[in-house]
C-alpha positions in Angstrom: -0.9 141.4 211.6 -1.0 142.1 215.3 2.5 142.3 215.6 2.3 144.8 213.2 0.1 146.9 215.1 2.2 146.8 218.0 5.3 147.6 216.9 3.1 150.4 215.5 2.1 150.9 219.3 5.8 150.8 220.6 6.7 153.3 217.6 4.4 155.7 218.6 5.1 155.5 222.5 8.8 156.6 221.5 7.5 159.8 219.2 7.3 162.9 221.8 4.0 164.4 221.6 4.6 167.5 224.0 4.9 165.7 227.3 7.4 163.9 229.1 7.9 160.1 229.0 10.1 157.9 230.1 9.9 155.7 226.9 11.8 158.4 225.3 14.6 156.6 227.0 14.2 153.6 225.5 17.1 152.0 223.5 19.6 154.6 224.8 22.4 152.6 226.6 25.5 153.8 228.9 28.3 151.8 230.4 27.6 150.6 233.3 29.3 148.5 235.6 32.0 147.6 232.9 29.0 146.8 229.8 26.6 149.1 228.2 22.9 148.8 229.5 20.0 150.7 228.8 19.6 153.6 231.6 16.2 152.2 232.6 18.0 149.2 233.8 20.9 150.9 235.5 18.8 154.1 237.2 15.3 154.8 238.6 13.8 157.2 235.5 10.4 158.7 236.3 8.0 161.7 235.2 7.8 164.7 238.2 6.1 166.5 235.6 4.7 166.7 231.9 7.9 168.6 231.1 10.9 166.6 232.5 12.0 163.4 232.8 14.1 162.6 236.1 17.0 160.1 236.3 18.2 159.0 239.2 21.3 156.2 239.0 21.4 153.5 241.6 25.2 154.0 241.9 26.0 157.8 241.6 29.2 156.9 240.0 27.2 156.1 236.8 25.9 160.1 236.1 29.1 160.8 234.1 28.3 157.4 231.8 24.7 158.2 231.5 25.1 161.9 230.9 26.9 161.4 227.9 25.0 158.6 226.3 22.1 161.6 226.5 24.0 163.4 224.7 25.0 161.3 222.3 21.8 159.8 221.4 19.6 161.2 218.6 17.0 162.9 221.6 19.0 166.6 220.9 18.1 167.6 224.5 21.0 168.8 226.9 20.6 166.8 230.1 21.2 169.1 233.8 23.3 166.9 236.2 23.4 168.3 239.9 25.4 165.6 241.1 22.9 163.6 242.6 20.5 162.8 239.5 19.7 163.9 235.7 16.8 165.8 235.2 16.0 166.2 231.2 13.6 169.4 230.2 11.7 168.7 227.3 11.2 172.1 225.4 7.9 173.0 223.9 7.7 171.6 220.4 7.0 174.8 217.7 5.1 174.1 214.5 7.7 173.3 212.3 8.4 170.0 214.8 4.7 168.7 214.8 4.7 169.1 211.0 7.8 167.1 211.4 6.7 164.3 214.0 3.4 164.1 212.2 5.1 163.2 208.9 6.7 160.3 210.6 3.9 158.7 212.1 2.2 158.9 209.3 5.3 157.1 207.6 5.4 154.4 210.3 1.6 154.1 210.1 1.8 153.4 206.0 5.1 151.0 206.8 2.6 148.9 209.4 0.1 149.3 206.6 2.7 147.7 203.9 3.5 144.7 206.5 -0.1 143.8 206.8 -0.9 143.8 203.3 2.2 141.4 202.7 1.0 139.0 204.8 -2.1 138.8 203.1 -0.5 138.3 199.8 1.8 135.7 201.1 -1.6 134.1 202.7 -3.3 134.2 199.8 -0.8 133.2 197.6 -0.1 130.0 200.2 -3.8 129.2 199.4 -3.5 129.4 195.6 -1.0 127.2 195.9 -3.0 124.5 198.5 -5.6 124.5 195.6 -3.4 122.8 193.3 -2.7 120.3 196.4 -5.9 119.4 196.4 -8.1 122.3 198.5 -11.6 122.6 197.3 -11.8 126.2 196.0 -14.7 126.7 197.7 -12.8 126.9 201.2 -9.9 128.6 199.2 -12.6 131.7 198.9 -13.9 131.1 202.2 -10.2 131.6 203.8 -9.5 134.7 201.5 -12.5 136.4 202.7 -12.0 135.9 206.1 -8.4 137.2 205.5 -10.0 140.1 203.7 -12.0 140.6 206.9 -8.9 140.5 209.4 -7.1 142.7 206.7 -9.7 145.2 206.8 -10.2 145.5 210.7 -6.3 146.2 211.1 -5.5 148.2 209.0 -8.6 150.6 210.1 -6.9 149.9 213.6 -4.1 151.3 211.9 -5.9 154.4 210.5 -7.4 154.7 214.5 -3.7 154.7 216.4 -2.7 157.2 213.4 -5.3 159.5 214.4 -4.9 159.3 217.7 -0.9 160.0 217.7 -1.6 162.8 215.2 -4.3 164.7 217.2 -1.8 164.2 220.1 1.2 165.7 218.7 -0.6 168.6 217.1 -2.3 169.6 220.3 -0.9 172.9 221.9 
């Protein structure tokens, strides 16, 4: 259930919610040095300001690579090379993209939601199954409502990050 939660966590960190991260960068990889590597582990990528993301390779013959796997990825933002670094501008979101971004944590929220409440089924259906191996039904109960109790807790931690990540993106 807590791996649940934080790949809920790591979910959210990659949604932009108006400001500039470099986690936006995650998962995006360029060919470097003959294989392809994520740019955080080929360049120096860091936040001058809540509106850009800066990118700055450690060999300068790598701004062509890295350029284009910008562009290619699923961000939609045109990267500005000067020849020395990349420097991304992150537009201001309108309406319409909250709406949009909102909708999908909410989605992500309900899929962590799903996963926990699997695992309890599967743990509870593992104890119905110990009772006819010889578990005394009282600890059967005792173990389904402490799983009730640890299923409870995260998925209100799960209604919590959802709030959180929602107020965030809507913000102006």
């Amino acid at each position: 259930m807590q791996a649940s939660v934080d790949h809920l966590e790591d979910t959210f960190d990659h949604i932009r919610a108006g400001r500039a991260t470099v986690k936006l960068l995650d998962g995006i990889k360029a060919e470097c040095y003959g294989s392809m590597m994520e740019i955080s582990q080929c360049a120096n990528c860091s936040t001058p300001d809540a509106k850009s993301i800066l990118i700055q390779p450690w060999d300068k013959s790598m701004l062509k690579a890295i350029e284009k796997a910008i562009i290619d990825s699923s961000l939609g933002i045109m990267p500005e090379n000067n020849g020395e670094y990349i420097r991304i501008g992150l537009p201001p979101m309108t309406e319409e993209r909250r709406r949009e971004l909102s909708k999908k944590a909410k989605t992500e929220a309900e899929n962590a939601k799903v996963a926990i409440r699997n695992i309890r089924r599967d743990i509870i259906e593992t104890l119905k199954k110990d009772i006819k191996n010889g578990l005394p039904e009282d600890v059967e109960k005792d173990a389904e409502a402490t799983m009730q109790k640890s299923h409870d807790k995260f998925i209100k931690l799960v209604d919590d990050l959802y709030k959180v990540k929602d107020a965030e993106i809507m913000a102006v």
